[in-house]
KEMAR-427102 format. One record per atom (N, C-alpha, C, O): atom name; x, y, z; residue number from 1; chain; residue in one letter. Coordinates in steps of 0.1 Angstrom, whole numbers, plus 5000, padded with zeros to 4 digits. Layout:
<titis>
[CA, [X, Y, Z], NUM, A, A]
...
</titis>
This chain:
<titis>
[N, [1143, 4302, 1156], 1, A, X]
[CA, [1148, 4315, 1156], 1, A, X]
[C, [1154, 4318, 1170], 1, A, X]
[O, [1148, 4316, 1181], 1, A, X]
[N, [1167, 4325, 1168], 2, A, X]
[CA, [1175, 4329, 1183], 2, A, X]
[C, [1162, 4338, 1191], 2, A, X]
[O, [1152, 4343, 1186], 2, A, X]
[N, [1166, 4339, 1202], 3, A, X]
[CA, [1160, 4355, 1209], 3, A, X]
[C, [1169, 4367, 1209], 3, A, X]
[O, [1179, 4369, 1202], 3, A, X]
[N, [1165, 4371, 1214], 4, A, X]
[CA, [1177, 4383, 1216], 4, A, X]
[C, [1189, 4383, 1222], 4, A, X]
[O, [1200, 4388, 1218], 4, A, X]
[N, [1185, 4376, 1236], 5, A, X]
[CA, [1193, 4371, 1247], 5, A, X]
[C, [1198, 4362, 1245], 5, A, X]
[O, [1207, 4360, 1253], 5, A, X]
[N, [1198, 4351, 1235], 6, A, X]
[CA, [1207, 4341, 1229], 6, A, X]
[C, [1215, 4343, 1224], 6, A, X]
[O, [1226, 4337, 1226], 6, A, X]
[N, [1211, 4355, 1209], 7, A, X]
[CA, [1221, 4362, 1200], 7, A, X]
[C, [1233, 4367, 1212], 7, A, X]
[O, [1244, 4363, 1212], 7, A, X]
[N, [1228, 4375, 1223], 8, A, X]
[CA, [1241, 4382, 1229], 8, A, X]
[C, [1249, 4373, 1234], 8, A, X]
[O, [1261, 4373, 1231], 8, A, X]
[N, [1244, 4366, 1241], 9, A, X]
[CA, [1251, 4353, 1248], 9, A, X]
[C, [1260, 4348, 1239], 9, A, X]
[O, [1272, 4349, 1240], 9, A, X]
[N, [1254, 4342, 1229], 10, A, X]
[CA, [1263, 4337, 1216], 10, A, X]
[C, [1273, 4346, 1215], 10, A, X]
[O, [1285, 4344, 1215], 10, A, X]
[N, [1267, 4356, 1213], 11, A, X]
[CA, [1282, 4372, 1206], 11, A, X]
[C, [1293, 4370, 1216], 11, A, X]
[O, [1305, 4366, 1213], 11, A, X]
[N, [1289, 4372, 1226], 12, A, X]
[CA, [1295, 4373, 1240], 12, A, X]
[C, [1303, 4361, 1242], 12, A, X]
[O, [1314, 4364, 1244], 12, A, X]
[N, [1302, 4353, 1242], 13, A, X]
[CA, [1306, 4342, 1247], 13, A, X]
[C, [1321, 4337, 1234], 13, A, X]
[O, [1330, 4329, 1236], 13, A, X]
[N, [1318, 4345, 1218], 14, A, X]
[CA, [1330, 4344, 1211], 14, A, X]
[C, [1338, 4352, 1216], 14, A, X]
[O, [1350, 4350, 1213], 14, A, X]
[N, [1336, 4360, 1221], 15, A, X]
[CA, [1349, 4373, 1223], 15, A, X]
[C, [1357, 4363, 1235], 15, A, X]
[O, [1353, 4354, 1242], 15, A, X]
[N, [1372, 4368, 1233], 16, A, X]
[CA, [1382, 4364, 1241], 16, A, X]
[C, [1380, 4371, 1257], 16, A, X]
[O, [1374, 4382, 1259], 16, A, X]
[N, [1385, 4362, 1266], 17, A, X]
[CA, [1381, 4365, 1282], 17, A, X]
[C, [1389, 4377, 1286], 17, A, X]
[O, [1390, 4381, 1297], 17, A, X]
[N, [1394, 4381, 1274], 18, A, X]
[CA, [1402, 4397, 1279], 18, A, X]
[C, [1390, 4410, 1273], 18, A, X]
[O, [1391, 4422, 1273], 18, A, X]
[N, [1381, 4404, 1268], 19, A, X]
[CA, [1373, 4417, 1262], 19, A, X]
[C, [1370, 4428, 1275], 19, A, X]
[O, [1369, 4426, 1288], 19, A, X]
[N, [1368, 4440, 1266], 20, A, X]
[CA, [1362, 4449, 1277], 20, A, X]
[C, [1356, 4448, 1275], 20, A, X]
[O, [1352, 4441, 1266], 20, A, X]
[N, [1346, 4460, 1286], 21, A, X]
[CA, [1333, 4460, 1283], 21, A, X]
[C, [1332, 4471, 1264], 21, A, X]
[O, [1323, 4468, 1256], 21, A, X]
[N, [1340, 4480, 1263], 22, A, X]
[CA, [1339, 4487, 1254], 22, A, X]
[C, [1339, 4474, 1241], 22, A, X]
[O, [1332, 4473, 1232], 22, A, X]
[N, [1349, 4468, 1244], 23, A, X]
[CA, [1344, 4453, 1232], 23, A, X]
[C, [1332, 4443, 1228], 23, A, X]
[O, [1328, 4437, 1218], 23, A, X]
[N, [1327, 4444, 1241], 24, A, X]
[CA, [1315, 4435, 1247], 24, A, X]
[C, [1304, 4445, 1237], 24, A, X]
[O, [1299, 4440, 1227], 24, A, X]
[N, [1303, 4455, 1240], 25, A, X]
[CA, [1292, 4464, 1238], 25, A, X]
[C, [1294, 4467, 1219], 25, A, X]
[O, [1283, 4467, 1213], 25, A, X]
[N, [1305, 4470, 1213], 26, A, X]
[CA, [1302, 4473, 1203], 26, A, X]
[C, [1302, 4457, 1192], 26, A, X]
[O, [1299, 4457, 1180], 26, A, X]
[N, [1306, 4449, 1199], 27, A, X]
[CA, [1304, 4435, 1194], 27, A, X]
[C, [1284, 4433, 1192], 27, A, X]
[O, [1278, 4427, 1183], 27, A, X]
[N, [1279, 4440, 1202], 28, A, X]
[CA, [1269, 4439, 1201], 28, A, X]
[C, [1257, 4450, 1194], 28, A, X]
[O, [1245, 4451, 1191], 28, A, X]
[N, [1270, 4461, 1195], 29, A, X]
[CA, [1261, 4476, 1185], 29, A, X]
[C, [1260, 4466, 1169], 29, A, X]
[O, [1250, 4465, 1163], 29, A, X]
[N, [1274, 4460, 1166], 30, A, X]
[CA, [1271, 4456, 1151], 30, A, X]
[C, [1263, 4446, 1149], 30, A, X]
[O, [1257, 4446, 1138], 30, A, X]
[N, [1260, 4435, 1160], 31, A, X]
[CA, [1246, 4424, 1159], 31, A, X]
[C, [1236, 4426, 1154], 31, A, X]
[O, [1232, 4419, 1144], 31, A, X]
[N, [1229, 4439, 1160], 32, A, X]
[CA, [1217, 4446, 1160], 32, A, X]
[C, [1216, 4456, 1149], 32, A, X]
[O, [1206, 4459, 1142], 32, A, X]
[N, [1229, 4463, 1148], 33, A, X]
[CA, [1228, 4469, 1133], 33, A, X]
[C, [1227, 4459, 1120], 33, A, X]
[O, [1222, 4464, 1110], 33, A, X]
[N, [1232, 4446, 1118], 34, A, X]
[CA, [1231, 4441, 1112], 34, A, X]
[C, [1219, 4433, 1115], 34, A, X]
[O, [1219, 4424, 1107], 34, A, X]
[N, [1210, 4432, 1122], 35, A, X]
[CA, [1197, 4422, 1120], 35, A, X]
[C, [1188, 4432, 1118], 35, A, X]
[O, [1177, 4429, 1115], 35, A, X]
[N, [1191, 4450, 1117], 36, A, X]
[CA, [1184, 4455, 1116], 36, A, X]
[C, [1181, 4459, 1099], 36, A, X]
[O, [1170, 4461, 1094], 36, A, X]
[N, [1195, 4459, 1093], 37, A, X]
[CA, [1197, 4461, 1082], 37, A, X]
[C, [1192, 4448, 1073], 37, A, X]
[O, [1185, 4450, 1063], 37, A, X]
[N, [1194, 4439, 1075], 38, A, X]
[CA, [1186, 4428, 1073], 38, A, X]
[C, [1167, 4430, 1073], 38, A, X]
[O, [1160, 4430, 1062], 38, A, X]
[N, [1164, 4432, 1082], 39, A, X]
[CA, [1150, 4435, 1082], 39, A, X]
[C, [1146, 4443, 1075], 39, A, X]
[O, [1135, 4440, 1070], 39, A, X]
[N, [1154, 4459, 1071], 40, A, X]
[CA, [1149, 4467, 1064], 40, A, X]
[C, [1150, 4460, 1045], 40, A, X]
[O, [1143, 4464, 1036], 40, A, X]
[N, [1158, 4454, 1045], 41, A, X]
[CA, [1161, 4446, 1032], 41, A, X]
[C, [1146, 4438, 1030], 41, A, X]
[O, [1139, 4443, 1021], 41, A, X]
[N, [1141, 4428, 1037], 42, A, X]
[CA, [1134, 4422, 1037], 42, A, X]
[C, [1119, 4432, 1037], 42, A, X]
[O, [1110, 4427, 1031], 42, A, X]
[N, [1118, 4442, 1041], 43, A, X]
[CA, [1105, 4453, 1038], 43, A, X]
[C, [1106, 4464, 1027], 43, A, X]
[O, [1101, 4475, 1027], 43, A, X]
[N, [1115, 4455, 1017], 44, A, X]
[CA, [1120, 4465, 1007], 44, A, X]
[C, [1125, 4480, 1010], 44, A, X]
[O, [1120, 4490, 1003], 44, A, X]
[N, [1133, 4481, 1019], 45, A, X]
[CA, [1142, 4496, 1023], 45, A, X]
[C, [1151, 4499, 1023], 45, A, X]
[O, [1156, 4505, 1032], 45, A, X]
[N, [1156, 4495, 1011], 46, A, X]
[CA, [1172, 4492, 1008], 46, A, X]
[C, [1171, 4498, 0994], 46, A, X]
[O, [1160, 4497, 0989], 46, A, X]
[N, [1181, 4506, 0984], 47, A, X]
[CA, [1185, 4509, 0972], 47, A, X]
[C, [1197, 4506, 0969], 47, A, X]
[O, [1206, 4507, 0978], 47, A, X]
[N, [1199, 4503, 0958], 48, A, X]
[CA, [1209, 4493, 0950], 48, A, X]
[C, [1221, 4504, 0951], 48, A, X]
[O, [1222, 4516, 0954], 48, A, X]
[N, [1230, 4492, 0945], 49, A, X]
[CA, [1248, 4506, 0944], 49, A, X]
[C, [1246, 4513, 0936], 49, A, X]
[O, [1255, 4521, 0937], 49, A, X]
[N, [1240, 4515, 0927], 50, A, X]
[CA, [1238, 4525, 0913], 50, A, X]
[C, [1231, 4539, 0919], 50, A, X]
[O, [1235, 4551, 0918], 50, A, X]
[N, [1217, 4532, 0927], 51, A, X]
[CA, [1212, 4547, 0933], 51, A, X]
[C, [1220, 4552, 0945], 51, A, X]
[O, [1219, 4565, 0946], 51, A, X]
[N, [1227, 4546, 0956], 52, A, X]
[CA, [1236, 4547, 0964], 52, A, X]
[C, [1248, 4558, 0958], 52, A, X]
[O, [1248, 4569, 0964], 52, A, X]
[N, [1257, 4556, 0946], 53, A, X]
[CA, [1265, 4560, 0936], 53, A, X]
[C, [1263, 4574, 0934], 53, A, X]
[O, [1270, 4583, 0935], 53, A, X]
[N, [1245, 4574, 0927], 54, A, X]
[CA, [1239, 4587, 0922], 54, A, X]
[C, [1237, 4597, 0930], 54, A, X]
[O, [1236, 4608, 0925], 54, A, X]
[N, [1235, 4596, 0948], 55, A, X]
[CA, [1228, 4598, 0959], 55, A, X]
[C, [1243, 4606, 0959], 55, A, X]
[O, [1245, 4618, 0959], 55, A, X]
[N, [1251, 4597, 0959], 56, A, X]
[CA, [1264, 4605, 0965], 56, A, X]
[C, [1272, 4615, 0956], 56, A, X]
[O, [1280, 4623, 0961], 56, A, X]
[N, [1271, 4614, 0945], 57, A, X]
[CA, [1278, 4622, 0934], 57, A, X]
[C, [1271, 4640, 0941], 57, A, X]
[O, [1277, 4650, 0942], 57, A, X]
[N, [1256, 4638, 0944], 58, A, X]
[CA, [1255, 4651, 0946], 58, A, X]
[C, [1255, 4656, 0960], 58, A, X]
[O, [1247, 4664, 0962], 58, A, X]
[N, [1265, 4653, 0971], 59, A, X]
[CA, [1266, 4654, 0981], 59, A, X]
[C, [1283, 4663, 0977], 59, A, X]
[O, [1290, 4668, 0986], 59, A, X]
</titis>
């Protein structure tokens, strides 16, 4: 399993040598939103597109 500091390195190290930092940084907001969303999946915290669908009809 990566660390943390590996995942960024890794992220970091795909972006092109013109990245900003504003690129740098949200390359790495979506990393962590997605390992995060992942985890909540895995601790069953996640609801399917049907209740997603229903959730939203009454908004």
């Amino acid at each position: 399993m990566e660390t943390l500091k590996q995942e960024a390195i890794k992220t970091i190290s795909k972006l092109p040598e013109t990245a900003t930092i504003d690129d740098i940084m949200y390359e790495l907001f979506v990393v962590d939103k997605v390992k995060k969303g992942r985890e909540a999946v895995e601790r069953g915290e996640s609801i399917t597109i049907e209740e997603l669908k229903r959730e939203m009809q009454s908004w």
